[in-house]
C-alpha positions in Angstrom: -20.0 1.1 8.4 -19.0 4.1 6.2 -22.6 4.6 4.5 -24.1 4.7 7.4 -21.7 7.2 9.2 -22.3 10.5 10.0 -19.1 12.2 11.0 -17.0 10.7 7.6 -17.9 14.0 6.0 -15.5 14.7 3.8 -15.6 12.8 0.6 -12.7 11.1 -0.6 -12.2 12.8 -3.7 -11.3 16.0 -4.6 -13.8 18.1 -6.1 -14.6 17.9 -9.4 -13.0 21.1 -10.9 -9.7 19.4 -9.3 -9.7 16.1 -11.1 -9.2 17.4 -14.2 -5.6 17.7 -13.7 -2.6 18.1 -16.5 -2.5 14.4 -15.5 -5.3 12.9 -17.2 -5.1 15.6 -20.1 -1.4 14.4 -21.1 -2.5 11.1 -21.1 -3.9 9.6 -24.8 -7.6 9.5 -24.3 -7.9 5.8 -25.1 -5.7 5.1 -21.5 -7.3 4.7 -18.8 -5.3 5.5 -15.9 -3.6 2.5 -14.1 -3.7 3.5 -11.0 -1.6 2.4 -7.9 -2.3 1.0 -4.1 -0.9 2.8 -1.2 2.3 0.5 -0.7 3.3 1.7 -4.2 2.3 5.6 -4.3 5.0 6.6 -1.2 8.4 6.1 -2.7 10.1 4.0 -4.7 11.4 0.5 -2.5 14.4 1.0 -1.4 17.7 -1.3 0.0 18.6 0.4 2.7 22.0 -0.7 2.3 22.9 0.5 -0.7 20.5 3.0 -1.2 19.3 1.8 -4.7 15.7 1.4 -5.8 14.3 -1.8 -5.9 11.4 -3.1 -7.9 9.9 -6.3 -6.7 6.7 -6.8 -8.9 6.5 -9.0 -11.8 3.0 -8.0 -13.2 0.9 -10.3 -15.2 -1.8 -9.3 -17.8 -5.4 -10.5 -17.1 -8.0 -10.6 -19.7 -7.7 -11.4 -23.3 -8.1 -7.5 -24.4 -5.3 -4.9 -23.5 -6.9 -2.1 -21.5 -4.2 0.6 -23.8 -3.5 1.0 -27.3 -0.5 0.0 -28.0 1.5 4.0 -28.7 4.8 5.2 -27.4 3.0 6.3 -24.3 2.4 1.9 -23.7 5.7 1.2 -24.6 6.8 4.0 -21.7 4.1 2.7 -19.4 5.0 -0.7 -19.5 8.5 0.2 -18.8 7.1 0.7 -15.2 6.5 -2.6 -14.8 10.1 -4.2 -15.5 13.1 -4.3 -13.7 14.8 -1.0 -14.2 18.5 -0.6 -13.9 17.8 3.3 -14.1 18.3 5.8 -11.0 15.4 7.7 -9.2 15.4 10.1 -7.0 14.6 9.5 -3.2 12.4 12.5 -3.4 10.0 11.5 -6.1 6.9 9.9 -4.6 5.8 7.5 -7.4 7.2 5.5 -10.5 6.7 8.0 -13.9 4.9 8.1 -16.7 5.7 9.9 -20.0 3.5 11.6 -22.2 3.8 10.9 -25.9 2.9 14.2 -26.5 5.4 16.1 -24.2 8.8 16.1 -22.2 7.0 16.8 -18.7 6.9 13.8 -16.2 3.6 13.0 -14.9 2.7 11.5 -11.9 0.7 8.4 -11.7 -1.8 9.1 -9.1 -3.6 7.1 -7.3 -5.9 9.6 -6.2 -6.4 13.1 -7.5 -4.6 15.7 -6.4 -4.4 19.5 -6.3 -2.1 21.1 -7.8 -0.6 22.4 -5.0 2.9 20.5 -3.8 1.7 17.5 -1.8 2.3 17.0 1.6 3.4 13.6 3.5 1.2 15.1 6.0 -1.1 17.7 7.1 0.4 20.9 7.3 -0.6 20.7 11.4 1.7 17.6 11.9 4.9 18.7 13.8 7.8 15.7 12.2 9.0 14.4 15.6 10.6 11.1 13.1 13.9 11.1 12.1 15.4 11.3 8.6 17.1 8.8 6.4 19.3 10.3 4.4 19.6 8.5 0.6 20.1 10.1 -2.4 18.5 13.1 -3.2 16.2 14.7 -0.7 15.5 13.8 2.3 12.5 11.2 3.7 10.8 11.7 6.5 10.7 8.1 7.9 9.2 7.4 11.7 8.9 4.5 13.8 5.6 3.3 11.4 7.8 2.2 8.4 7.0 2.8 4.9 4.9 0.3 3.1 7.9 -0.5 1.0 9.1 -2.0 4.0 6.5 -4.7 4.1 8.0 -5.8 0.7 10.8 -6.9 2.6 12.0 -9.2 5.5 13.1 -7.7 8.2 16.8 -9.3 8.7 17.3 -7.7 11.6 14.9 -8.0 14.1 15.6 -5.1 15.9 11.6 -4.7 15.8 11.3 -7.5 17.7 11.4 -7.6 21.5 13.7 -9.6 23.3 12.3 -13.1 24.8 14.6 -14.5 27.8 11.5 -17.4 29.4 10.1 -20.5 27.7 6.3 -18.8 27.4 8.0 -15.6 25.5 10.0 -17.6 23.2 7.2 -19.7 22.1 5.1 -16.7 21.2 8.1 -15.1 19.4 8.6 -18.5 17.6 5.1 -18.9 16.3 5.3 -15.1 15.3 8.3 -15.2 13.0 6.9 -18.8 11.8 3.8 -17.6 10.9 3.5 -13.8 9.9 3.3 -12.9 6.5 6.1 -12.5 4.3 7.4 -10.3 1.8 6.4 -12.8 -0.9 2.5 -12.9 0.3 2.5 -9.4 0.1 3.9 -9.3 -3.7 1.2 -11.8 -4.7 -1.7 -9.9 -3.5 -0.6 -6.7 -4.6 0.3 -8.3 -7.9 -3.4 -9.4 -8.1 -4.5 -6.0 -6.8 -2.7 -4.1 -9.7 -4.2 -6.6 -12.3 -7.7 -6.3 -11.2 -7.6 -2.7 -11.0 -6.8 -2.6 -14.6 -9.4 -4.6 -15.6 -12.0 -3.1 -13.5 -11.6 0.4 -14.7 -13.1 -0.6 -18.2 -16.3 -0.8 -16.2 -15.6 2.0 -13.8 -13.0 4.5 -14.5 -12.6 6.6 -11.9 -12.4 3.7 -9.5 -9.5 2.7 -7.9 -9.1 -0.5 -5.7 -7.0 -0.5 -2.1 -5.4 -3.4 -0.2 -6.8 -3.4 3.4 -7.0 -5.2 6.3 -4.0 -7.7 7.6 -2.5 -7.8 4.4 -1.7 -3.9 5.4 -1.6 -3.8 8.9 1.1 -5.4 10.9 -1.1 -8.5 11.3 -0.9 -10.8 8.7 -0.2 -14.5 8.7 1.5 -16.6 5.8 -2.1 -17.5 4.9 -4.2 -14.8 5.7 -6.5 -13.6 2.9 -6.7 -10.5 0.9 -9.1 -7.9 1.4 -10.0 -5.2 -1.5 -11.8 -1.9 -1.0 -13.1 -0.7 -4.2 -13.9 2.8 -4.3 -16.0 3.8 -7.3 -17.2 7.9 -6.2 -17.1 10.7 -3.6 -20.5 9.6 -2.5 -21.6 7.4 0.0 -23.0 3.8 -1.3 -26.1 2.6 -0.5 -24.8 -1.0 0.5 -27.4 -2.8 -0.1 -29.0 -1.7 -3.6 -25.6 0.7 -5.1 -22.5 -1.9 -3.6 -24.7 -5.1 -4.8 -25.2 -3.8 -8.1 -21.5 -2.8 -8.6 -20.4 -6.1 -7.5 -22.9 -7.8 -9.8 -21.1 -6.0 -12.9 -17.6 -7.2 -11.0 -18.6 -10.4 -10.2 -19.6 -11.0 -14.0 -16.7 -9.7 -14.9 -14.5 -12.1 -13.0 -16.8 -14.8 -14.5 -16.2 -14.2 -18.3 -13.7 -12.5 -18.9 -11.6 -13.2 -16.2 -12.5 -16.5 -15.7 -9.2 -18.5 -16.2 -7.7 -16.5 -13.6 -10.1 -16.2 -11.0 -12.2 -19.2 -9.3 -15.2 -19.4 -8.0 -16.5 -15.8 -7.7 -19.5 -15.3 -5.0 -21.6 -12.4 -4.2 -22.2 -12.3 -0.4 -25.2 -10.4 0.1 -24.3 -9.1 4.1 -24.6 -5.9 5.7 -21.3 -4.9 3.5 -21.6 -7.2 0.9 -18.3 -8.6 -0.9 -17.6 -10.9 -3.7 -15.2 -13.7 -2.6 -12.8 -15.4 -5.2 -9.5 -17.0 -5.5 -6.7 -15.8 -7.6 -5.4 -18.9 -9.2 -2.0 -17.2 -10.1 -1.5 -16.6 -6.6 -3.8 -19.5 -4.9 -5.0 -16.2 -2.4 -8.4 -15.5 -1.2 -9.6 -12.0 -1.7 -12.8 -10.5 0.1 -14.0 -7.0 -2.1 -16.3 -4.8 -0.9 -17.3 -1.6 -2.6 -17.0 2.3 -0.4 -16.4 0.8 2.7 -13.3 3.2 3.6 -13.7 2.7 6.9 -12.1 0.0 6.7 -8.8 2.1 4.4 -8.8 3.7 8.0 -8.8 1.4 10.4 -5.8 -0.6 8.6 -3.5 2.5 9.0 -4.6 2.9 12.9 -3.6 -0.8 13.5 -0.7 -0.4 11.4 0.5 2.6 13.7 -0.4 0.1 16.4 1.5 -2.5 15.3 4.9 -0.6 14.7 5.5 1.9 17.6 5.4 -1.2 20.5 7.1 -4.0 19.7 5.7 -6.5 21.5 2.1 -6.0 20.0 2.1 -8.1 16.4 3.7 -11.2 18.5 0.6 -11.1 20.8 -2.0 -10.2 18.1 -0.9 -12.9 15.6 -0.5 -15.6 18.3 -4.1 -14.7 20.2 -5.5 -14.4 16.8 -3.9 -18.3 15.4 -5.4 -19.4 19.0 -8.9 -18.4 18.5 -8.7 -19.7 14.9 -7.1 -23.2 16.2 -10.4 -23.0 18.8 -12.9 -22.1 15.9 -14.4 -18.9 17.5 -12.6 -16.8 14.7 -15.4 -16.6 12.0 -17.8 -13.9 11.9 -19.5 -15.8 9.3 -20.4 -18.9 12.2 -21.0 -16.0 14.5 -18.2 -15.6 16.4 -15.1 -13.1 16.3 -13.6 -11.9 13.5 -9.8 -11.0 13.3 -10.5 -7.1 13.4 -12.4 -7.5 16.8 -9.3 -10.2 18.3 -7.0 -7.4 17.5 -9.2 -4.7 18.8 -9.6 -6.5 22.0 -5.5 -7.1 22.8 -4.9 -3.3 21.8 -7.4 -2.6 24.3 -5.8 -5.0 26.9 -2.5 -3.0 26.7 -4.3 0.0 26.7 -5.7 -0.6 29.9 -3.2 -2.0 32.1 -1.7 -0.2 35.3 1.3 1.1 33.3 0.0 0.9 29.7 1.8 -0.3 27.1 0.1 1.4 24.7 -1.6 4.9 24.2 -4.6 6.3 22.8 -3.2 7.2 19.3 -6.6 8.9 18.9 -6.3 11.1 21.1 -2.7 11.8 21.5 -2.4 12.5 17.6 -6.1 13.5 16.2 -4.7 15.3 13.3 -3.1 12.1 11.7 -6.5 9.8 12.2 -8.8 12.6 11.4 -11.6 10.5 10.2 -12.4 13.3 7.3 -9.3 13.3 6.3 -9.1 12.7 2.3 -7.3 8.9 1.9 -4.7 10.2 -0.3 -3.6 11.6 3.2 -4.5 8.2 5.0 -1.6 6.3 4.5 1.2 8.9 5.1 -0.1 10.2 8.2 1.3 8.1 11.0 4.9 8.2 9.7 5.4 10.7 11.9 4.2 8.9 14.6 7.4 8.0 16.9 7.8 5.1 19.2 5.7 4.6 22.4 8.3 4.3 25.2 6.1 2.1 27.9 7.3 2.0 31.5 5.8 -1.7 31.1 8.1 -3.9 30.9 6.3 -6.9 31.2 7.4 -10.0 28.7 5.8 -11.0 25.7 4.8 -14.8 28.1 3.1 -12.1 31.4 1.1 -10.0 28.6 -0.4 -13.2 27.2 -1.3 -14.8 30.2 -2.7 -11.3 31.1 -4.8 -10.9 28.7 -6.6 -14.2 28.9 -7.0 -13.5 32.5 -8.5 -9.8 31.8 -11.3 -10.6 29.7 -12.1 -14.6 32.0 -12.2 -12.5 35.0 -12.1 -8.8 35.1 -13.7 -7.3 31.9 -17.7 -6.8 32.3 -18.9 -8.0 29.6 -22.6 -7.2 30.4 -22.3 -3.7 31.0 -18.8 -2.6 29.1 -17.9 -1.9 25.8 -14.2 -1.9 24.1 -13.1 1.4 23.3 -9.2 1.4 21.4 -10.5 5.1 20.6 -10.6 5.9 24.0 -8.2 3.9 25.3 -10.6 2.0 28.2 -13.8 -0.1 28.8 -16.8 2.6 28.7 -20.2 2.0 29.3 -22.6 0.2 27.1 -24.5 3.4 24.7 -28.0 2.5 24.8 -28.6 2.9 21.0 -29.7 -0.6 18.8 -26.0 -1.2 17.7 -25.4 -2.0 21.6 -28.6 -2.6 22.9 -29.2 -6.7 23.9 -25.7 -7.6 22.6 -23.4 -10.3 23.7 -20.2 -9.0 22.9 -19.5 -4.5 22.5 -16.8 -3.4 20.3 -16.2 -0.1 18.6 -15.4 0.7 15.8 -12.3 3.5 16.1 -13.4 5.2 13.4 -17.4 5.3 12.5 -18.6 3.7 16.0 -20.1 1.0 14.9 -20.1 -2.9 16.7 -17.2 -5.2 15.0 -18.4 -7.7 17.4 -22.2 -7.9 16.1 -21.3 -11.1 14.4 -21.7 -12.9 18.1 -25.6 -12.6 18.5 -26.2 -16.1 19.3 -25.6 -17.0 23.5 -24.0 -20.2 23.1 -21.4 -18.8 20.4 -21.0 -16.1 23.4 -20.4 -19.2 25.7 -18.2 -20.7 24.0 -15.7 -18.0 23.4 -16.1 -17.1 27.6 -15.2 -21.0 28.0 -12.4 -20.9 25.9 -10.6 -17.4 27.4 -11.1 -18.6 30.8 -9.6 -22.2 30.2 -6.6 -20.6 28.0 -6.2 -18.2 31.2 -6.3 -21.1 33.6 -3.7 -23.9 31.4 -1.3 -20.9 30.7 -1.1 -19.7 33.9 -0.6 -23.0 35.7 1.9 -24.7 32.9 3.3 -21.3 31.3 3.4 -23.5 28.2 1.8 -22.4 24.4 1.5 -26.0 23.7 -1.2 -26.2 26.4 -3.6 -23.9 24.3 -2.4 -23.6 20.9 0.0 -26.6 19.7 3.0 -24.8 18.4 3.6 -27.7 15.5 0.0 -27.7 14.6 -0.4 -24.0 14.2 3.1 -24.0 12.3 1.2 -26.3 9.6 -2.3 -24.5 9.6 -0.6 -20.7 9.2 
């Protein structure tokens, strides 16, 4: 993963003559710095109705100690956190913070910044998105909507495609049944906020990201929460630096944390994590220390996700299947989630008339892999919509792609390549070499499938493609292969 990568070059942070912005000097030096995830450092939520700001977050204070003394610059930072009847701007990128010690607004960021104007984008990036007009400036809003919007339900549904046959509507059943809701989100990012607070009295330059499905399009009702903590510019040694970070975190969660968080475990794996639960929220959170990679990859299948829509119908539904028929657990060696949506992007990827693109290659300057993460997130907004001359429904695709990898994919001598948009040869370095199942990573190259090293787990997930190829193509029924009322009550 990222410590072992060689084209990640640049470092996340700034340099260090950089940090020391006005920022952190206008701040009271007993303060750390709260700072923010990437759904809440765009702009402020908005109804799109009314054009009003909207805050959504109830925060809760973990811990018996207050990370802040308790000055007028609190009393303003707390204001943050409560429902505000006051009118921002559309053009200001983040919620403000006062100094006690001056009139000038301050930005709360949640990575350091030049001083320079920030960019949504690199400078490169010609806007090809439209613009929705609210009050103020303009925003620059593309087909990959902001991450306010995952705060909210979508009461529309002009996202999602239309579904005339009984196969298509079943899939689009389960999906609005099952994906994650604007509630799930709140919870985790609630937690997120929380922790972050408390694990800057340890380390306090760190800052801690939502990733994963919880992010990227791909989430269900019950999926869990995965945290990337990023402590330095530097690469981590994963298994001496990340172990003994976690160890301090870990600890942490177990004293002074304790009434809030259950059960914390240090998993010593090739990227180790510490698991919990947040018993405010009752969600699981995997968090791993440096691994950006994985910051990266959420935005790619976020882009993904958004400019088709007919992709998070068939990545959610494939991915409840091979959860319902237990090859979806990395940890009993067989797929995990990352690798299921890997392998349908790939599927569209590849079909006569594709129905998606290479977003790699089509638009390299918005998944740059050295690009700085402050930059991560806003990138694909200006991303528009793939128009596919594919208009095959959400039922055809399904029953495709169960028949692509029973019969046609060569799983002996191919390997997955979303990057590249088609199966490739094996490489013939030790991450390939004697392996059952070849996925790459978009981003650093590595396998996401090296969890399936075992050639009865490999076996098993074969079986299972080719009989949910066969029952779906003779019945055209979801019940056949994934019980619609069953998966409804294990989402």
């Amino acid at each position: 993963m990222f410590p072992n990568s060689s084209n990640l070059g640049r470092p996340p942070f700034l340099p260090e003559h950089q940090q020391q912005s006005t920022f952190f000097a206008e701040l009271p030096l007993n303060i750390p710095p709260s700072l923010l995830s990437h759904q809440q450092i765009i702009i402020p939520p908005f109804h799109f109705r009314t054009g009003t700001p909207v805050v959504t977050l109830q925060p809760r204070t973990y811990g018996s100690v207050s990370p802040v003394s308790t000055s007028n610059a609190l009393t303003s930072f707390q204001a943050r956190k409560r429902h505000s009847q006051e009118s921002v701007r559309t053009g200001v990128k983040r919620k403000r913070i006062h100094s006690c010690d001056s009139d000038t607004t301050v930005v709360n960021r949640a990575v350091p910044l030049p001083e320079e104007p920030r960019r949504s984008f690199p400078a490169s990036i010609s806007v090809q998105s439209p613009v929705l007009h609210g009050r103020g400036s303009p925003v620059l809003i593309g087909c990959v909507p902001p991450l306010q919007d995952t705060l909210f339900p979508d009461p529309t549904g002009t996202r999602l495609p239309v579904a005339e046959d009984e196969l298509s509507q079943q899939v689009l059943e389960l999906f609005q049944a099952c994906r994650q809701q604007a509630s799930d989100l709140d919870k985790k990012e609630l937690c997120r906020t929380e922790l972050q607070r408390e694990i800057q009295l340890i380390f306090p330059r760190s800052r801690l990201f939502l990733v994963g499905s919880s992010l990227n399009g791909f989430g269900t009702h019950t999926s869990d929460g995965d945290l990337c903590l990023v402590v330095k510019e530097e690469p981590v040694n994963q298994k001496t630096e990340a172990r003994r970070i976690l160890s301090l975190v870990k600890k942490l969660f177990s004293t002074k944390l304790s009434s809030y968080i259950e059960q914390p475990q240090l998993i010593k794996a090739k990227v180790p994590i510490v698991k919990f639960r947040d018993k405010v929220s009752n969600v699981d959170f995997d968090l791993n220390v440096n691994n950006v990679v994985g910051l990266r990859n959420t935005f790619l299948l976020r882009t993904y996700a958004f400019i088709e829509n007919r992709v998070r119908p068939l990545v959610l539904v494939v991915k409840m299947w091979a959860s319902f028929h237990e090859i979806n657990d990395a940890s009993r060696g067989t797929l995990n989630s990352y690798s299921l949506a890997l392998m349908v992007l790939h599927y569209l990827q590849t079909l006569p008339e594709p129905v998606l693109p290479s977003l790699q290659k089509n638009y390299p300057e918005c998944f740059d892999p050295t690009m700085q993460l402050h930059l991560v997130h806003q990138a694909p907004r200006t991303i528009p919509p793939y128009i596919s001359k594919n208009g095959s429904s959400l039922g055809d695709l399904l029953i495709g792609f169960f028949k692509y990898y029973a019969t046609e994919f060569d799983w002996c001598h191919q390997m997955i390549s979303v990057r590249e948009a088609k199966a490739i040869a094996r490489p013939d370095g030790i991450e390939w070499r004697n392996k059952f199942i070849c996925i790459e990573e978009p981003f650093d190259g590595t396998n996401t499938a090296r969890a399936v090293h075992e050639k009865h787990k490999f076996d098993m997930i074969r079986g299972e493609l080719s009989q949910a190829w066969r029952l779906l193509r003779d019945k055209k029924d979801l019940n056949c292969i994934l019980p619609l009322k069953a998966a409804k009550q294990r989402r």
